[in-house]
MARPARO-119211 format. One line per field, with one value per residue (C-alpha): x, y, z; residue number from 0; chain; residue in one letter. Coordinates in steps of 0.001 Angstrom, whole numbers. Layout:
REM MARPARO-119211
px: (X;...)
py: (Y;...)
pz: (Z;...)
seq: (NUM;...)
mol: (A;...)
type: (A;...)
***
This chain:
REM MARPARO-119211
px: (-32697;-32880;-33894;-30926;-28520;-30301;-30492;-26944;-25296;-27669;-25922;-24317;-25669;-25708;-23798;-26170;-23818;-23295;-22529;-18984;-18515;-19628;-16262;-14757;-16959;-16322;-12558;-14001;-15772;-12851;-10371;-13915;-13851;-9999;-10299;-13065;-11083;-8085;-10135;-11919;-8130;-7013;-9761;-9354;-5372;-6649;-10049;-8516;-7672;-11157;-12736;-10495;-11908;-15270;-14806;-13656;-16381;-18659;-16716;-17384;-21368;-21504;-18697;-20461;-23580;-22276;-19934;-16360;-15706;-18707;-17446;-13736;-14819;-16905;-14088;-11738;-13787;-14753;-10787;-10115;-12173;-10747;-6772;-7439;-8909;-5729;-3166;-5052;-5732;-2171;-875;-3379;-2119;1243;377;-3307;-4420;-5872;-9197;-10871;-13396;-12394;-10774;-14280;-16096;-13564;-14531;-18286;-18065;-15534;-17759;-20982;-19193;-17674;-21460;-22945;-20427;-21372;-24674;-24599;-23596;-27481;-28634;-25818;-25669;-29322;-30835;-28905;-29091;-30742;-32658;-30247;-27434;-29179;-29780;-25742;-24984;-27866;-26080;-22700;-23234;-25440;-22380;-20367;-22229;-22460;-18718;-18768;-20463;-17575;-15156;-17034;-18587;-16487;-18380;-21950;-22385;-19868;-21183;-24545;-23330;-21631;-25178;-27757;-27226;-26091;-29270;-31418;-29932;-30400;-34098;-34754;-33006;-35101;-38316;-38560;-35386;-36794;-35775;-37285;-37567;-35123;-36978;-39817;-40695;-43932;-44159;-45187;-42428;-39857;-41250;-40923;-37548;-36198;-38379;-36623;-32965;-34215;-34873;-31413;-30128;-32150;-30929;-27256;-27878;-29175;-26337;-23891;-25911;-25608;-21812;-21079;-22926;-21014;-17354;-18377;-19249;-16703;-14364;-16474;-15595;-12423;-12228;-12843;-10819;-7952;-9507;-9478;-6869;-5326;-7045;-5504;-2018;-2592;-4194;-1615;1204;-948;-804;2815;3446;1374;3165;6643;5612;4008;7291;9630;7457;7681;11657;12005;10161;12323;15400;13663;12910;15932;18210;16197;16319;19525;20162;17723;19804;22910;21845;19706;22021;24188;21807;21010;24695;24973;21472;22956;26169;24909;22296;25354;27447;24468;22095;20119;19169;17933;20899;19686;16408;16990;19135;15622;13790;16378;16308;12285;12249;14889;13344;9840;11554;13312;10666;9406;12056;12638;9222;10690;13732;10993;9346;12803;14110;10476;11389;15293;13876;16494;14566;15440;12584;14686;12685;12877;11215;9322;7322;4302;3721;6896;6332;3589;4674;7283;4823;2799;5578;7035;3838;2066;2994;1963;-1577;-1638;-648;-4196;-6339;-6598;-6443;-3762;-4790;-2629;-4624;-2434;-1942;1559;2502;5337;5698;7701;8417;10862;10617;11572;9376;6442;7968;7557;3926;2941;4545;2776;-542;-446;1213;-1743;-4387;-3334;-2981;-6874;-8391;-9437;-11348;-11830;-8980;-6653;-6527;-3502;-4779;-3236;-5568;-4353;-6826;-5942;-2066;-2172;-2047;-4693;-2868;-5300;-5027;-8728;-8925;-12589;-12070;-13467;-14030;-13200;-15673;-15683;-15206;-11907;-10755;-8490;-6763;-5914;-3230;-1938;1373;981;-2765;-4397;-8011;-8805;-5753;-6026;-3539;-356;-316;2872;1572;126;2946;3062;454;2898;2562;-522;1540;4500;2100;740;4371;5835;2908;3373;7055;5967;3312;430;-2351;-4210;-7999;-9524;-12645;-14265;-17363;-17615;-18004;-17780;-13926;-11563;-9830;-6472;-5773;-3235;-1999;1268;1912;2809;6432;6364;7741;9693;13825;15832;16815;20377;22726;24415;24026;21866;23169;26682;28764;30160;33664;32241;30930;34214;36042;33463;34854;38408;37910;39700;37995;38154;35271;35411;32944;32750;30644;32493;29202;28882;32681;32328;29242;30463;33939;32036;28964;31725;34378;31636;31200;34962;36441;39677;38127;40266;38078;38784;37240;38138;40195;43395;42950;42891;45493;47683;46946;47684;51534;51944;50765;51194;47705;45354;41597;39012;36393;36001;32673;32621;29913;28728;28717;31475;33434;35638;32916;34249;31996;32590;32077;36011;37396;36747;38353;41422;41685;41623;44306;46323;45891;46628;43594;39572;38751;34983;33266;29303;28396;26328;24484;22130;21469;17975;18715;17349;20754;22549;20932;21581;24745;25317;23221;25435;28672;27850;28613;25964;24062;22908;20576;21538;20087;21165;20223;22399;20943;21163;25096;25944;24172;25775;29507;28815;28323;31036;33390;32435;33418)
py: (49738;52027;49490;47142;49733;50577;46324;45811;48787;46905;43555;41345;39188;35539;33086;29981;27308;25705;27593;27078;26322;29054;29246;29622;32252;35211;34301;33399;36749;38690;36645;36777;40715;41050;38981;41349;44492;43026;42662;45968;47725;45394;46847;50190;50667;49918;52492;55877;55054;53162;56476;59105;57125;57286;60782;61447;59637;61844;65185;63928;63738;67243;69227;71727;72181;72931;75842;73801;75428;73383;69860;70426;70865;68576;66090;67523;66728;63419;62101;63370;60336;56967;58918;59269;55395;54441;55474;54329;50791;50859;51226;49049;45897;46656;45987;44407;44918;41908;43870;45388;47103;50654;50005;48967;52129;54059;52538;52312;56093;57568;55183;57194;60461;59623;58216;61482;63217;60909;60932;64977;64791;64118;67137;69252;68463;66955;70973;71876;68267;66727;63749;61907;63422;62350;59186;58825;60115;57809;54844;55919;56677;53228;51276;52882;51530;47889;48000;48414;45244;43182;46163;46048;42905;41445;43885;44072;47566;49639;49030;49699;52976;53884;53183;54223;58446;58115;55727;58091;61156;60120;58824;62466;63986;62319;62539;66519;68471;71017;69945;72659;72733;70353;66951;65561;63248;63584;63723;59854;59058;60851;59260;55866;56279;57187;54163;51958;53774;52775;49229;48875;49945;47790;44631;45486;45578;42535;41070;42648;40864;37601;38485;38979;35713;34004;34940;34350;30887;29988;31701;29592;26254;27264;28264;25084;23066;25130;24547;20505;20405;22386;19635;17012;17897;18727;15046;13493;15174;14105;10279;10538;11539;8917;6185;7226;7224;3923;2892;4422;3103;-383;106;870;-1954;-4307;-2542;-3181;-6970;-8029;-5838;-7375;-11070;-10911;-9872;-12940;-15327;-15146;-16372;-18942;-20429;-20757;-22581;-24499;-25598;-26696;-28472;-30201;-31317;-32235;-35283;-36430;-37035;-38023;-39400;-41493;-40662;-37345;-35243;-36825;-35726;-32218;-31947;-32554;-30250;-27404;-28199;-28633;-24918;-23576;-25095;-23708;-19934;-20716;-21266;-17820;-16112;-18056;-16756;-12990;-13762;-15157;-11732;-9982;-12141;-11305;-8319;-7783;-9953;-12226;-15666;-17085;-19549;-22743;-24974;-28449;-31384;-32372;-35646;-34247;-37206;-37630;-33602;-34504;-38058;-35533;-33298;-35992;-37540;-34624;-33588;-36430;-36543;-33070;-34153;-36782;-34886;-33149;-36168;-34994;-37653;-36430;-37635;-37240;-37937;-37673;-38566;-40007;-36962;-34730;-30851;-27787;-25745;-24789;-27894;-25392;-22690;-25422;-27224;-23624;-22993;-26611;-26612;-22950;-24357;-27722;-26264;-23664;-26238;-28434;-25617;-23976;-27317;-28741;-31822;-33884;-33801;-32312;-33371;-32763;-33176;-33111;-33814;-33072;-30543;-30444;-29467;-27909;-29813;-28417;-28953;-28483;-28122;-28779;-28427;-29021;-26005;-23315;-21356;-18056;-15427;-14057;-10595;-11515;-13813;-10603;-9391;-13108;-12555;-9670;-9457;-9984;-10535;-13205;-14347;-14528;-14112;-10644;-12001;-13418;-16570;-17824;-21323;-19536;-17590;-14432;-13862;-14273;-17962;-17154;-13874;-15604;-17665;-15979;-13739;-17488;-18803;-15665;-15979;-19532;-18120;-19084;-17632;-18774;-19417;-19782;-21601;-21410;-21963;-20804;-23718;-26341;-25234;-24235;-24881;-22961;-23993;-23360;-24612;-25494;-26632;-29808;-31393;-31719;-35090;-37225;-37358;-40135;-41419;-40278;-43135;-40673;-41824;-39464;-38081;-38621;-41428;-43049;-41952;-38523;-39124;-40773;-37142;-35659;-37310;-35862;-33001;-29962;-26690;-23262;-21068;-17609;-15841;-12819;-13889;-16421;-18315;-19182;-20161;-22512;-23756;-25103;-25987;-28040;-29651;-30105;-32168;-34245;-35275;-35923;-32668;-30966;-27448;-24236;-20955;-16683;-13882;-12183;-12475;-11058;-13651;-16181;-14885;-14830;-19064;-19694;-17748;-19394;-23088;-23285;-24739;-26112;-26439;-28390;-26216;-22259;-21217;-17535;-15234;-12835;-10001;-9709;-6800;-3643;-3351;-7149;-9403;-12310;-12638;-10673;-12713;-15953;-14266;-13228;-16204;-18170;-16031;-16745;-20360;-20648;-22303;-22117;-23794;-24839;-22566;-21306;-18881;-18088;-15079;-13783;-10649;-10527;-6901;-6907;-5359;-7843;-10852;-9556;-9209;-13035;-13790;-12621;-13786;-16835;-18630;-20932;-18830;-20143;-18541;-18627;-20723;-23446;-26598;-29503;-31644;-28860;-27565;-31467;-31184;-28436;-29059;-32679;-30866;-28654;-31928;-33600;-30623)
pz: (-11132;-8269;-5785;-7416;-6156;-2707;-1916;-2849;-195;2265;1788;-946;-3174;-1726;-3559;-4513;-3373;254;2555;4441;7746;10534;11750;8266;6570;8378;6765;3090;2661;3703;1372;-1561;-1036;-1194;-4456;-5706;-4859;-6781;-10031;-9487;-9301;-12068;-14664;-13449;-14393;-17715;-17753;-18487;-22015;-22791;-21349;-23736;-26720;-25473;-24739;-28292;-29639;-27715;-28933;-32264;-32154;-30080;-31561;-34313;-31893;-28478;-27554;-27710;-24197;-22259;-24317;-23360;-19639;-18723;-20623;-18290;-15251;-16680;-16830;-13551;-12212;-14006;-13743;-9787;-9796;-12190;-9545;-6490;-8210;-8685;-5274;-3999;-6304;-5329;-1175;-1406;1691;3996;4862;1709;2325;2345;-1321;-2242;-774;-2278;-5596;-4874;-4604;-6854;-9457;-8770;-8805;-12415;-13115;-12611;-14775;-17594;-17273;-17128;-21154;-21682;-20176;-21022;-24397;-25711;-26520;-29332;-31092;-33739;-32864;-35205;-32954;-29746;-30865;-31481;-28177;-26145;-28203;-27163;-23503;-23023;-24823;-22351;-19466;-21459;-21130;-17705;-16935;-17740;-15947;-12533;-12532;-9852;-7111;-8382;-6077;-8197;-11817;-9689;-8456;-11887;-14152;-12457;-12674;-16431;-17324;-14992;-16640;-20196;-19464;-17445;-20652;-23709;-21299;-19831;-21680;-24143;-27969;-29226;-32654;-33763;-32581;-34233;-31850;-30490;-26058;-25670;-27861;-25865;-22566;-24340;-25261;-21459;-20472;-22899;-21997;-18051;-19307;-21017;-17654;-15807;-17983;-18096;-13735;-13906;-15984;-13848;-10836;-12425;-13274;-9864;-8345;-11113;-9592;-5782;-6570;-8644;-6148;-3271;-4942;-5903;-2106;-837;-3241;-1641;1680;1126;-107;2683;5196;2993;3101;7073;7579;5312;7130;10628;9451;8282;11734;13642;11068;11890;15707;15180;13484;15963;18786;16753;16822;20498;21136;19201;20995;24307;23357;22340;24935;27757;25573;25809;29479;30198;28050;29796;33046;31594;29193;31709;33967;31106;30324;34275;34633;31335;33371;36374;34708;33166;35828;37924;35570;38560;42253;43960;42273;38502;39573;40840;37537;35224;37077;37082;32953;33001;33948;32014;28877;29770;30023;27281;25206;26692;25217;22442;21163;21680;19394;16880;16747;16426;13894;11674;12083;11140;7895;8575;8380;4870;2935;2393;388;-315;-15;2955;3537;5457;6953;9097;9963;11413;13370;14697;15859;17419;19196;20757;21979;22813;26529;26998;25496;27903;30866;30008;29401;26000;22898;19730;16535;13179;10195;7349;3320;2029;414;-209;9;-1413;1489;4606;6821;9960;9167;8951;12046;13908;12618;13564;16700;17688;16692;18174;21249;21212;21218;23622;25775;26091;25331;28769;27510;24775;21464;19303;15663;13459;9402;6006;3190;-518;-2478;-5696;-6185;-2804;736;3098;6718;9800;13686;14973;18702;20858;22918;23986;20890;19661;19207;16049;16747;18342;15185;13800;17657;18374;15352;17197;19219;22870;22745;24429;25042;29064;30595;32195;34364;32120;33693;32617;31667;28679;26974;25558;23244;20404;18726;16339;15818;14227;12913;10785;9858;9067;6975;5141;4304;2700;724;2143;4735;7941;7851;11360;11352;15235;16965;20260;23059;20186;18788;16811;13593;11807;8643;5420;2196;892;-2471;-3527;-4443;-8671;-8604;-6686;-6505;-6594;-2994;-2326;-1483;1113;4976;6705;10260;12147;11609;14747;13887;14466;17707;18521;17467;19812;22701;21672;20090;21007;21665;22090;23670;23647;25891;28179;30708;33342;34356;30852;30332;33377;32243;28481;29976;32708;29873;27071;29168;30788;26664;27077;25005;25503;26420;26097;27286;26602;27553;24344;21131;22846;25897;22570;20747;24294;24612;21128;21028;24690;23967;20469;20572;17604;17608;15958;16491;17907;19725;20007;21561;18964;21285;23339;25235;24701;21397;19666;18534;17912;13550;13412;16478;14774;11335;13017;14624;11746;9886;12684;12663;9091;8021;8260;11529;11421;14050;15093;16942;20435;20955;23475;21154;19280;17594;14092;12906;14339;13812;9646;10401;11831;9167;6344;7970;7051;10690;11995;14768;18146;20229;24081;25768;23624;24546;25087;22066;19896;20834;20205;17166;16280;17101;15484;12076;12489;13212;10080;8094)
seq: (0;1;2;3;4;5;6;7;8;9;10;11;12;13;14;15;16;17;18;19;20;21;22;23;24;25;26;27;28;29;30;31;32;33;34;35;36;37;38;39;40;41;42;43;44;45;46;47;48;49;50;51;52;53;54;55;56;57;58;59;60;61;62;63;64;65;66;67;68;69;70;71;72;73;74;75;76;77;78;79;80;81;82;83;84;85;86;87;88;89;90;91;92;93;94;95;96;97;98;99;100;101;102;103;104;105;106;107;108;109;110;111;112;113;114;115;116;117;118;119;120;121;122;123;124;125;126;127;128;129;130;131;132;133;134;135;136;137;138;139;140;141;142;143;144;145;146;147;148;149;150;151;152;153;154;155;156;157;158;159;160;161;162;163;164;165;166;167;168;169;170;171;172;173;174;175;176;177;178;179;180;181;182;183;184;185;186;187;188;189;190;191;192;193;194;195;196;197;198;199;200;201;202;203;204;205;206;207;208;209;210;211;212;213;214;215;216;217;218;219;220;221;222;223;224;225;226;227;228;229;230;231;232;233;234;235;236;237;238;239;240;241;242;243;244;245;246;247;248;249;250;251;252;253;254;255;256;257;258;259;260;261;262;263;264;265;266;267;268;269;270;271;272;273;274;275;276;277;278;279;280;281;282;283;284;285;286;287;288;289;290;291;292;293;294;295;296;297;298;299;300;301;302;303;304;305;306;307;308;309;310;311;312;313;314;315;316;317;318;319;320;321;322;323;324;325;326;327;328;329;330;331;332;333;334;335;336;337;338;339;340;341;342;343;344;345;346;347;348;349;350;351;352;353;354;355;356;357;358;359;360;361;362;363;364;365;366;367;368;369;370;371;372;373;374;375;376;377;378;379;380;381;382;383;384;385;386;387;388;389;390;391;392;393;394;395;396;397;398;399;400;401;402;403;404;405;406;407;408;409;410;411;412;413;414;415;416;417;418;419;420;421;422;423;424;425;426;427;428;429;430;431;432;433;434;435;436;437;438;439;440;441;442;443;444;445;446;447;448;449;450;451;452;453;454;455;456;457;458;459;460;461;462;463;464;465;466;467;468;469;470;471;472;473;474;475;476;477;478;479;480;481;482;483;484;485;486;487;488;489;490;491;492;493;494;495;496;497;498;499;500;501;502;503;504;505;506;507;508;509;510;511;512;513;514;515;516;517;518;519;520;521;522;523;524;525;526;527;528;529;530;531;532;533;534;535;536;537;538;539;540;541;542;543;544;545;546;547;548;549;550;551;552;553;554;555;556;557;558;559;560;561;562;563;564;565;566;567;568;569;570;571;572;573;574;575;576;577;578;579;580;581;582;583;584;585;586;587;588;589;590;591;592;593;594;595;596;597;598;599;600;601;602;603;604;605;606;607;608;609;610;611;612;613;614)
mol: (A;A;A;A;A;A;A;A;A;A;A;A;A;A;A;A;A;A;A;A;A;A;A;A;A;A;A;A;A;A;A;A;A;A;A;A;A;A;A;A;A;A;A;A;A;A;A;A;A;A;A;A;A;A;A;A;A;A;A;A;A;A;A;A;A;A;A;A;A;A;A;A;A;A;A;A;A;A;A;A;A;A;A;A;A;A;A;A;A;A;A;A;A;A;A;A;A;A;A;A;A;A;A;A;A;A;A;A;A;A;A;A;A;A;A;A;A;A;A;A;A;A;A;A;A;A;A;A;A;A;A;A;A;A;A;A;A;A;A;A;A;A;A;A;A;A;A;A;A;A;A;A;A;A;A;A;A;A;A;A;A;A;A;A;A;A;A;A;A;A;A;A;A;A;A;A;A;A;A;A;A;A;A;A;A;A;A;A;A;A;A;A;A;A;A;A;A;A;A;A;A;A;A;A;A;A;A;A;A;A;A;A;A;A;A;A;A;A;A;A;A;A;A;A;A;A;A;A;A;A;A;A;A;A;A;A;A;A;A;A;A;A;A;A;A;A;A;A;A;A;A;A;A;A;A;A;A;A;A;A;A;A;A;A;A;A;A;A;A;A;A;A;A;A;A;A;A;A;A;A;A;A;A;A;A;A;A;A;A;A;A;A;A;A;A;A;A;A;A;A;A;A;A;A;A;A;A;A;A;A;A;A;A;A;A;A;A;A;A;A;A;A;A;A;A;A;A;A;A;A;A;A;A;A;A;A;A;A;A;A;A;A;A;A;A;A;A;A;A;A;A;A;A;A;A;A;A;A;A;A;A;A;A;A;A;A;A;A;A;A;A;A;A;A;A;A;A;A;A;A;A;A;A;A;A;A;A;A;A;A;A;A;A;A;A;A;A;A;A;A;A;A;A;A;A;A;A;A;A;A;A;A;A;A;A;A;A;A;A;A;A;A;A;A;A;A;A;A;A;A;A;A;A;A;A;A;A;A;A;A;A;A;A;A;A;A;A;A;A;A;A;A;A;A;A;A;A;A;A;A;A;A;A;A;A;A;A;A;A;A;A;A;A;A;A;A;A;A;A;A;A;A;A;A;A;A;A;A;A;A;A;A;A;A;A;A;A;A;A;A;A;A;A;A;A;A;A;A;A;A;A;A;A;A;A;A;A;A;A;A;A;A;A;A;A;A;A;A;A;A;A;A;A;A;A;A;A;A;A;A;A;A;A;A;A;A;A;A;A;A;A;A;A;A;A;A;A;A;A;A;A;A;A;A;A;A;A;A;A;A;A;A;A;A;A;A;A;A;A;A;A;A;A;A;A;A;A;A;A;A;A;A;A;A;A;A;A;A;A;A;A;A;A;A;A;A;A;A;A;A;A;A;A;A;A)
type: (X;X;X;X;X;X;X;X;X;X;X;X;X;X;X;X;X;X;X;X;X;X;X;X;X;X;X;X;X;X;X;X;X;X;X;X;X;X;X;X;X;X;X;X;X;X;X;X;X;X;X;X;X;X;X;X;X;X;X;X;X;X;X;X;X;X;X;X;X;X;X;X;X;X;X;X;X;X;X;X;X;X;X;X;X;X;X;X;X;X;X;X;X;X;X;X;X;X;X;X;X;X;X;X;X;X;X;X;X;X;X;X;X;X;X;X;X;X;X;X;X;X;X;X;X;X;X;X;X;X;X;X;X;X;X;X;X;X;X;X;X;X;X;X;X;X;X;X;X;X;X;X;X;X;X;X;X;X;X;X;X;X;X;X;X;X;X;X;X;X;X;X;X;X;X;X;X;X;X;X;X;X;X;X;X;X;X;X;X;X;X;X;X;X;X;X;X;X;X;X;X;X;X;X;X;X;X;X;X;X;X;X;X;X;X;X;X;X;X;X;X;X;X;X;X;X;X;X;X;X;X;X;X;X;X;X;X;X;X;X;X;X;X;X;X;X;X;X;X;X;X;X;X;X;X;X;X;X;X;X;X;X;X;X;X;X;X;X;X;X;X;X;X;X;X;X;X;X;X;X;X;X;X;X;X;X;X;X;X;X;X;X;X;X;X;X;X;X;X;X;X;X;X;X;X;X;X;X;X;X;X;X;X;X;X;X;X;X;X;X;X;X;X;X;X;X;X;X;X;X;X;X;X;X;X;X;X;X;X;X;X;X;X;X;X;X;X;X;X;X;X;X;X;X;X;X;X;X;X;X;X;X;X;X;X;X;X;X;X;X;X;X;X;X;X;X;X;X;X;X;X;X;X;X;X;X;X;X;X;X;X;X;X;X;X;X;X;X;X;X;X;X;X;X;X;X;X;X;X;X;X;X;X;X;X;X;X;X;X;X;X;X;X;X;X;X;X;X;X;X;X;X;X;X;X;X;X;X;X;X;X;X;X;X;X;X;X;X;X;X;X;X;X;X;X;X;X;X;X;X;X;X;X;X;X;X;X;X;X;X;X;X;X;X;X;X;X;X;X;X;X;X;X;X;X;X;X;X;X;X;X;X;X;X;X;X;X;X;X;X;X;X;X;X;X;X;X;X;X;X;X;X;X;X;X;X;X;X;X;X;X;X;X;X;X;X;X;X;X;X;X;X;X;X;X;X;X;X;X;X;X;X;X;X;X;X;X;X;X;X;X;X;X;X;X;X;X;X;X;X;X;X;X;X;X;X;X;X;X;X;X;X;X;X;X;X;X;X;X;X;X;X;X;X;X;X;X;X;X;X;X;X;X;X;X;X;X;X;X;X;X;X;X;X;X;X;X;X;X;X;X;X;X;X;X)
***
């Protein structure tokens, strides 16, 4: 028991669990031992009264044998001890310090003092006695130690400290005090009984040991629950923060796409409104020819940018999933004819191979995803074909685009879906986009339910495929004529209209394009500008083409309503924007004005003001 006490003021009692991290334990033992000293203080607020009934019990067995003078002062003494720990444990748990190890020296020794007193009963006390009377008072001063295992338990080194002088001073008592004639016991049977009183002690160290190892490693796991979770919270908050940069990163770029889309529209859809103009008043000669080159490279940057107000759009969620029916084999002839010279230009042989079948889905969106694919294809396939398949499987229509290319390794089959990425073209040769097609790919394909599969072998090629279900059953033909009637084309050519835009390249342009089609064109800067010609000319229009963004903060969604409640009546009207923002391509969207993306091609602003004549 001795050597107990001796090997636990050399060092505590290791804890059988893992040990933390280097870095981290000098902190865990300090918080352990603050923990321990806050138990220790806890049990010893509530000591003094458990050691007045011991004492009484004590004064009971002793009281008609020794002088009442030696029992009331060594009780005196006794209380002293417990009282003085009472009050210190107190103001310690009101302010627990960080550092604890003077609280637990302070314990350690006022424990060993108060030990000694108790244990001094034996020897003070054991002459006088019966053996029945010793035995009373052995039971009630090893019951008192019992008791403190549970009280000092937390710090194995005070309950140490506190039994070791009573257990040695009973043993010493029963084994070399004279008894005199009032024992019977015979002098093997005293030493036995101090060598069973040193084994009690022994045991109840032991427990006390076992106590103790018991806290620190529940308090280690309990530790590092609070330490994981800690690192949790930290790498939670960590990731919340790398999202919302990620986000805010993803929003800048989106602001920076569509403010520098639309500074690149401007120009170009002006260009493309004169290159427009020019073939039609000189369709033939050098001039006719100059005129389809000028539009041969406005259509290829178009297309440049088109793809960044793709992207933009995906992202302001304002594409809309149209279904209907679509005959895949005409989406396909459609493909193959529009890209059949651009095939040829390579050498390259375009096959369609495709079942008489009908679909449920958004003939655009599947017009876009076609188009990027096929357009893809033809475009890193130097020799040999592009095939275009749509085979039915089941209730589903499997639609293909199988290219003999190069390949795609497979480690690259994920990145090639990313924005901006392209295989082998450190150098962003124009000729080859952006990097975005299989990008809004894949966003479109999901929008229409469905998923791209890439099949590829590298030097042999390359496959992307998805399905689309099919049409239930087939409508009844509508009797309706399908496109413009000739009177409409005739209204064209008379048709009176008013285009409001604040930039005057692009108000010359569509006043130059529109009358060459034989319109009456009126143009404004602005809705005031508009509002000035219609009080001074009294003038009525078929049709009102208003920028969506214009100047002095108007756009063009309220010109076009004020306009119209100064006309009187709902003139038919689209607008044309340069301006890819995601908030404001929702808001065009839910004005409920058709929405043209600058630059708008010739066919498509016919198109376009065609519908809005036959309105």
């Amino acid at each position: 028991m001795s050597r107990l006490f001796a090997e636990s003021m050399s060092a505590d009692a290791e804890p059988r669990v893992s040990a933390a991290l280097p870095e981290d334990e000098e902190r865990r033992q300090a918080h352990l031992r603050q923990q321990q000293l806050k138990l220790l203080c806890e049990q010893a607020t509530r000591s003094p009264f458990a050691v007045i009934i011991a004492v009484f019990f004590v004064a009971i067995v002793v009281w008609e044998f020794v002088p009442a003078w030696k029992v009331l002062a060594w009780a005196a003494v006794l209380l002293v001890f417990p009282i003085v720990r009472g009050l210190y444990s107190g103001r310690v748990l009101r302010n627990l310090p960080a550092q604890a190890d003077a609280g637990l020296r302070f314990h350690t020794l006022s424990t060993l003092t108060g030990g000694i007193v108790v244990g001094m009963a034996a020897p003070l006390f054991f002459e006088p006695l019966t053996d029945e009377r010793r035995a009373f008072l052995t039971m009630i001063l090893v019951c008192w130690t019992a008791a403190g295992v549970s009280a000092m338990a937390a710090y194995a080194r005070v309950y140490y400290a506190y039994v070791t002088p009573i257990m040695l001073q009973i043993a010493a008592a029963w084994a070399l005090v004279d008894l005199g004639s009032q024992s019977t016991l015979e002098t093997g049977e005293r030493f036995l009984a101090g060598a069973l009183i040193l084994f009690a002690g022994a045991i109840q160290s032991f427990f006390a040991r076992d106590s103790e190892r018991v806290l620190r490693e529940s308090f280690q796991i309990r530790y590092e629950n609070e330490r994981l979770i800690a690192e949790l919270e930290r790498e939670r908050q960590e990731v919340a923060l790398a999202r919302d940069a990620a986000e805010s990163a993803n929003r800048a770029k989106s602001r920076f796409l569509a403010a520098a889309s639309h500074d690149l529209r401007q120009p170009l859809h002006a260009l493309s409104l004169f290159s427009a103009a020019l073939q039609v008043r000189a369709p033939g000669g050098d001039v006719g020819e100059i005129g389809r080159n000028i539009n041969t490279a406005a259509l290829s940057l178009s297309a440049l940018v088109d793809s960044l107000l793709d992207i933009s759009k995906l992202d302001a969620g304002a594409i809309t999933v149209e279904k209907q029916r679509v005959s895949v084999r005409r989406a396909l002839e459609r493909i193959e004819a529009d890209f059949q010279s651009m095939a040829q230009n390579k050498q390259l042989e375009l096959r369609v191979e495709s079942a008489d079948a009908e679909l449920e889905t958004d003939p655009v969106l599947l017009e876009r995803i076609l188009r990027n694919l096929v357009d893809n294809a033809i475009k890193y396939t130097l020799r040999g074909s592009v095939t275009v398949s749509a085979q039915p499987i089941g209730a589903s229509i499997r639609i293909g685009v199988r290219d003999t290319g190069p390949g795609i390794a497979f480690e690259e089959h994920e990145r090639i879906f990313e924005e901006f990425y392209q295989i082998g073209n450190p150098e962003r040769d124009r000729s080859q986009g952006l990097g975005l097609g299989l990008a809004i790919v894949r966003r479109l394909a999901q929008l229409l339910g469905t998923d791209v599969q890439l099949v590829s072998t590298v030097g042999r090629g390359t496959e992307f495929s998805f399905c689309l279900p099919l049409a239930a059953r087939a409508p009844e033909r509508s009797a309706e004529h399908v496109g413009h009637s000739q009177a409409t084309e005739q209204a064209l050519r008379s048709a009176n209209i008013l285009v409001i835009d604040d930039e005057p390249a692009v108000r010359v342009g569509m006043r130059t394009l529109l009358e060459a089609w034989g319109c009456r064109v009126t143009v404004a800067s602005g809705r005031g500008e508009a509002e000035q010609l219609l009080e001074r000319h009294n003038l009525g229009f078929d049709v009102i083409i208003a920028d969506f963004r214009l100047r002095q903060h108007e756009n063009g969604i309220e010109t076009v309503g004020r306009l119209r409640e100064r006309i009187g009546e709902t003139v038919p009207a689209f607008l044309i924007s340069g301006d890819t923002a995601p908030e404001r391509l929702r808001e065009a969207h839910e004005s409920g004005l058709p929405l043209l993306h600058k630059p708008v091609s010739p066919e498509k602003l016919r198109e376009t003001l065609l519908d809005a004549l036959s309105q």
